[in-house]
N, C-alpha and C positions, 0 to 999 in steps of 0.2 A: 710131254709138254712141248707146245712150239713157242719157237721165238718170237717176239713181237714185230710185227714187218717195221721195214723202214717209211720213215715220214718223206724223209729228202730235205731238200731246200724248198722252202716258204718264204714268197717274196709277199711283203705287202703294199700300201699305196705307195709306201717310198722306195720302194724297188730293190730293197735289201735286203739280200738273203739270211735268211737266219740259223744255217748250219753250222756244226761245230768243228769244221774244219775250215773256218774262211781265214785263220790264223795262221796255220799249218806254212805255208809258202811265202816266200816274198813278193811274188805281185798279187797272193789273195790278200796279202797283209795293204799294200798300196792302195788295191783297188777299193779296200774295206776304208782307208783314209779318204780315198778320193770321194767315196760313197756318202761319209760323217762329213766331207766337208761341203758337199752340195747337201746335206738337210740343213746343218749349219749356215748356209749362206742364206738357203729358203726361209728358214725363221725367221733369220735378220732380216730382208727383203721383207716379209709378211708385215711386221712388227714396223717397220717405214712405212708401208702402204698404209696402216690403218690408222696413224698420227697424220695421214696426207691433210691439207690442207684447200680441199679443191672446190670448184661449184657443185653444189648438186645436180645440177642443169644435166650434165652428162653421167650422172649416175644408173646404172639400171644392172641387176643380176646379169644379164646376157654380158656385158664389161665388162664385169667382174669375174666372170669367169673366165672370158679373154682372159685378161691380165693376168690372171692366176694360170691358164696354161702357159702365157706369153714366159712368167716368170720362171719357171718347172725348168722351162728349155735354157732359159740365160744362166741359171745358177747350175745345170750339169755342165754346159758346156765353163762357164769360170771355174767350174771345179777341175776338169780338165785343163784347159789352158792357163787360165788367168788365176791362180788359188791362192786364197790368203795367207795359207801357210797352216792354219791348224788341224788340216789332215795329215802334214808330213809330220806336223811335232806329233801327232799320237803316232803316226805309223815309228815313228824313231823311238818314241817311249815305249811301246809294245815289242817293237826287236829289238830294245837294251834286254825285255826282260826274258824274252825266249832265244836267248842267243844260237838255239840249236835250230836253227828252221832248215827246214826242207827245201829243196829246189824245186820249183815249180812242176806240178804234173807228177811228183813221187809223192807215193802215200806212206802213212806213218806207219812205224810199225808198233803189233799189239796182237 
């Protein structure tokens, strides 16, 4: 009997991988916070865009799709620089609970 090959990381439209070691280290754990908090910010942006209050007059798909890449780019980059804070509280809530993490680049052992 063989083993089942491996899948790997799977990224989808939000660009987050979905393996089960993104926990394992401390900057997979950050970058996993930084990652929640640019979807997080994109919702909320989304979720203001669509209460807008604006003319029709400039409305058209081809805009909106602007904006929505326009948006993609401003919410990584505040998730990086400018962050509200609720990626580090999960990242701080997740390594209270695995207090044994790895140092970046070692793999677990099993």
């Amino acid at each position: 009997m063989t083993a089942a090959p491996s899948i790997g990381q799977i990224g989808g439209q939000t660009g987050i991988a979905s393996g089960l070691d993104r926990t394992q280290s401390k900057e997979s754990l950050k970058k996993a916070g930084e990652q929640f908090e640019s979807v997080f910010t994109a919702m909320m942006l989304k979720s203001m865009r669509q209460a807008k209050l604006s003319d029709p007059l400039f409305d058209s798909k081809a805009i909106d799709t602007f904006r929505d890449m326009s948006d993609q780019k401003i919410v990584q980059e505040m998730a990086t620089h400018t962050p509200l804070g609720i990626g580090k509280a999960m990242t701080d809530f997740l390594g209270r609970s695995q207090p044994d993490l790895n140092p970046a680049g070692a793999t677990p052992e099993g």
